[in-house]
Kinemage of the C-alpha trace (Angstrom):
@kinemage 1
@onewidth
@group {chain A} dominant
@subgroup {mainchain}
@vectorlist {calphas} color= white
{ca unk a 1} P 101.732 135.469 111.473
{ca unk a 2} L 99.512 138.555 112.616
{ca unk a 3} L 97.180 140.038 110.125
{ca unk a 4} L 96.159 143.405 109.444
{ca unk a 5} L 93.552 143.201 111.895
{ca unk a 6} L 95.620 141.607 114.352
{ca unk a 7} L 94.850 138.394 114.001
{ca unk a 8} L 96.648 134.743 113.862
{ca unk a 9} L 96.221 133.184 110.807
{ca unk a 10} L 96.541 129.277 111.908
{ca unk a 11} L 98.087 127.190 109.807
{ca unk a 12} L 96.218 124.468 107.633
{ca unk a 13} L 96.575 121.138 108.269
{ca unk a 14} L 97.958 118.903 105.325
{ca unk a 15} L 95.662 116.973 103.418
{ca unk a 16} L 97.200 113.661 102.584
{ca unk a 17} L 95.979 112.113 98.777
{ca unk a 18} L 96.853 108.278 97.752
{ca unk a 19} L 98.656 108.121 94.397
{ca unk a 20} L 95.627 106.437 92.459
{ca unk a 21} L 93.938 109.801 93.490
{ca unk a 22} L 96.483 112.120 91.295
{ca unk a 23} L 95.223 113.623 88.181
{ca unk a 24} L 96.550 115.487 85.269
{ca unk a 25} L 97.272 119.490 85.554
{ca unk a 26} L 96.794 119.388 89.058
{ca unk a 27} L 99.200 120.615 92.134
{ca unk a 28} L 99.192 121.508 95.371
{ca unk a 29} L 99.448 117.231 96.638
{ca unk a 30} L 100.923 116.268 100.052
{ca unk a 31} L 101.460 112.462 100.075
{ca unk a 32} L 103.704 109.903 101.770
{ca unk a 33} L 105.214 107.185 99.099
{ca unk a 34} L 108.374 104.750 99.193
{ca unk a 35} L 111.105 104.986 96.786
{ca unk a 36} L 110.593 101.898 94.844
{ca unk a 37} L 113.686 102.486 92.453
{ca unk a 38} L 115.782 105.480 91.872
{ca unk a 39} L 117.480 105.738 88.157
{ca unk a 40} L 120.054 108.555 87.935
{ca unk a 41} L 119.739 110.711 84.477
{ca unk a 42} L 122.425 111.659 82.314
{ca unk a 43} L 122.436 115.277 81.269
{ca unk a 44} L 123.267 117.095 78.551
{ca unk a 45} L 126.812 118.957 78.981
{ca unk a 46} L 126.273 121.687 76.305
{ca unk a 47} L 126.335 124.661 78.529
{ca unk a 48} L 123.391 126.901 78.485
{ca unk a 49} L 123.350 129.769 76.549
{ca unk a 50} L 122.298 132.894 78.611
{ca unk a 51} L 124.099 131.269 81.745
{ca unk a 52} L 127.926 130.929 79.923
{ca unk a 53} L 127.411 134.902 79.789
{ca unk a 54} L 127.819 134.502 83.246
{ca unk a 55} L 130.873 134.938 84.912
{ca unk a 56} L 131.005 132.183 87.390
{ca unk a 57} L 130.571 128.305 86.615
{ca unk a 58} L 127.402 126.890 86.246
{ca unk a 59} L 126.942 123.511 88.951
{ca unk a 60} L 126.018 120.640 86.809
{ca unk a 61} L 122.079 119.791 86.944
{ca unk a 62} L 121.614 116.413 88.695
{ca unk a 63} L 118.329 114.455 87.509
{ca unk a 64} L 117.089 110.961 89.005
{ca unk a 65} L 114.185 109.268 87.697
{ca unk a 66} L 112.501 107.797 90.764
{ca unk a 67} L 109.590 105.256 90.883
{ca unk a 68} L 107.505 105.995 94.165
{ca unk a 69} L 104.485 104.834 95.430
{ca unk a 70} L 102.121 103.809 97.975
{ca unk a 71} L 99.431 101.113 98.495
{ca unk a 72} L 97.364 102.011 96.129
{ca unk a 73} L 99.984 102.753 93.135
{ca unk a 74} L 102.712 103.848 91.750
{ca unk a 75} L 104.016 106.992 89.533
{ca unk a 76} L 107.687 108.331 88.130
{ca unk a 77} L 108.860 111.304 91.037
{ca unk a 78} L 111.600 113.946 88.835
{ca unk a 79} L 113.756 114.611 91.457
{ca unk a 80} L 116.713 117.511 90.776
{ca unk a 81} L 119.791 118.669 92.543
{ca unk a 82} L 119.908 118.071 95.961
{ca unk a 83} L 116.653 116.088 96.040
{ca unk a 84} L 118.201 113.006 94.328
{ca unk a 85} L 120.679 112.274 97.611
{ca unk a 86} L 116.769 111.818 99.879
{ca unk a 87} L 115.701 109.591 97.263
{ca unk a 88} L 117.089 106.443 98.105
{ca unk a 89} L 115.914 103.621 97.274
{ca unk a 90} L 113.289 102.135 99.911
{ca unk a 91} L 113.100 105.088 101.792
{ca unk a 92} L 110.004 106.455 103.003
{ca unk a 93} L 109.303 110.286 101.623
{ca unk a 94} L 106.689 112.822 102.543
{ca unk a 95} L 106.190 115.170 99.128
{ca unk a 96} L 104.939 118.272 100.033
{ca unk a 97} L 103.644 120.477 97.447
{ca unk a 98} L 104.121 118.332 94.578
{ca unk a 99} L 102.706 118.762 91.286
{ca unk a 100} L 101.129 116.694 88.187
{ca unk a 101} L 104.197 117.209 85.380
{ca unk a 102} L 103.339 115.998 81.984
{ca unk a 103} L 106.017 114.705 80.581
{ca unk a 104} L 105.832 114.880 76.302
{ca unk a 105} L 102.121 115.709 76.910
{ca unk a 106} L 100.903 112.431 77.242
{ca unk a 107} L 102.313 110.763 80.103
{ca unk a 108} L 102.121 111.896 84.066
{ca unk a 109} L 105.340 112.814 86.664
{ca unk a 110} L 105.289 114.107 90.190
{ca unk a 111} L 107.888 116.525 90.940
{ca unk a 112} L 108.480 119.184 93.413
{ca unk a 113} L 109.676 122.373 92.524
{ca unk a 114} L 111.040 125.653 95.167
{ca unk a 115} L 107.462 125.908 96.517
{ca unk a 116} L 107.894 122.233 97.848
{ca unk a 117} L 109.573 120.401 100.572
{ca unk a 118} L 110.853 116.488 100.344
{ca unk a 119} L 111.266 115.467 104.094
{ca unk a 120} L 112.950 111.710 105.205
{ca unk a 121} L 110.666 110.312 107.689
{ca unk a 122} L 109.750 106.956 109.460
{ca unk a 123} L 109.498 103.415 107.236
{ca unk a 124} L 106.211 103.428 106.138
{ca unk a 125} L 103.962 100.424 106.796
{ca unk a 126} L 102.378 99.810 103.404
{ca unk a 127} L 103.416 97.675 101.031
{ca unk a 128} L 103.361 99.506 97.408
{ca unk a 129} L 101.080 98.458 94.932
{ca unk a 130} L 103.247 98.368 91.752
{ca unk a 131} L 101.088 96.718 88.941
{ca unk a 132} L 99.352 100.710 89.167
{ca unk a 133} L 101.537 102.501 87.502
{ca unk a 134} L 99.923 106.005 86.735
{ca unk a 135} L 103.283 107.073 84.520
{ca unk a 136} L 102.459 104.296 82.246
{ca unk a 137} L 98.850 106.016 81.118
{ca unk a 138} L 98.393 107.992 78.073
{ca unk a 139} L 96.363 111.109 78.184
{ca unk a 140} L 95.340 113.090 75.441
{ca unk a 141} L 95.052 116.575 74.907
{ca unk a 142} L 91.919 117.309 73.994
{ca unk a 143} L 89.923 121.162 73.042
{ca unk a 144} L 86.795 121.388 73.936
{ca unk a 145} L 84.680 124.227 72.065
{ca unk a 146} L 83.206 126.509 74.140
{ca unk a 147} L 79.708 126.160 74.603
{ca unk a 148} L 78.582 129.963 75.663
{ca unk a 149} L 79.375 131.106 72.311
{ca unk a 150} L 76.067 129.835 70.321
């Protein structure tokens, strides 16, 4: 892509992080896991509101709960729509883009949203380290006062 000035703007080259490395409130992660176990969720089939205005029908939403991980943990991967038929179990994933979800403020999921990309790629030789689950901590939210303000 040419700039203003005419120049090529290269593009960056991915920064891979390890699971154990993912923190709350943060995004932006490129990381290669293995779908430990994939658990389909059952969704609500009230229709919603704004979207029954509508004149077409609405596709059903399709959630999967999907444990992933790599050698140095694991953590619970939202997957939605299309994503759940690439999340099969023991496949080998690369998550690009994904973000820290907290799920009922206290516990941590990685999902990718539109500005993501799951792609299928090669088995992976790692072998995941499941007794590190990072889903199973609980954070809490916690306000710190402003020290400028004295």
């Amino acid at each position: 892509m040419a700039t203003a000035t005419g120049q090529v703007n290269a593009k960056r080259k991915p920064v891979f992080v390890k699971v154990e490395d993912l923190k709350p409130g943060t995004s932006g992660h490129t990381l290669i896991v293995k779908v430990v176990e994939m658990t389909p969720v059952k969704t609500s089939a009230r229709p919603n509101r704004s979207r029954a205005l509508l004149s077409r029908p609405v596709p059903p939403v399709r959630i999967a709960e999907c444990v992933v991980g790599d050698e140095t943990g694991t953590i619970i991967f939202t997957a939605r729509n299309e994503q759940v038929d690439l999340m099969t179990k023991g496949a080998t994933v690369i998550l690009r883009n994904a973000k820290i979800v907290m799920f009922k403020r206290t516990t941590m999921r990685l999902a990718v949203d539109k500005w993501g990309r799951i792609e299928v790629t090669e088995p992976a030789k790692f072998a995941v380290k499941e007794d590190n689950n990072l889903s199973l901590v609980e954070y809490e939210l916690v306000t710190v006062p402003d020290q400028g303000m004295n």
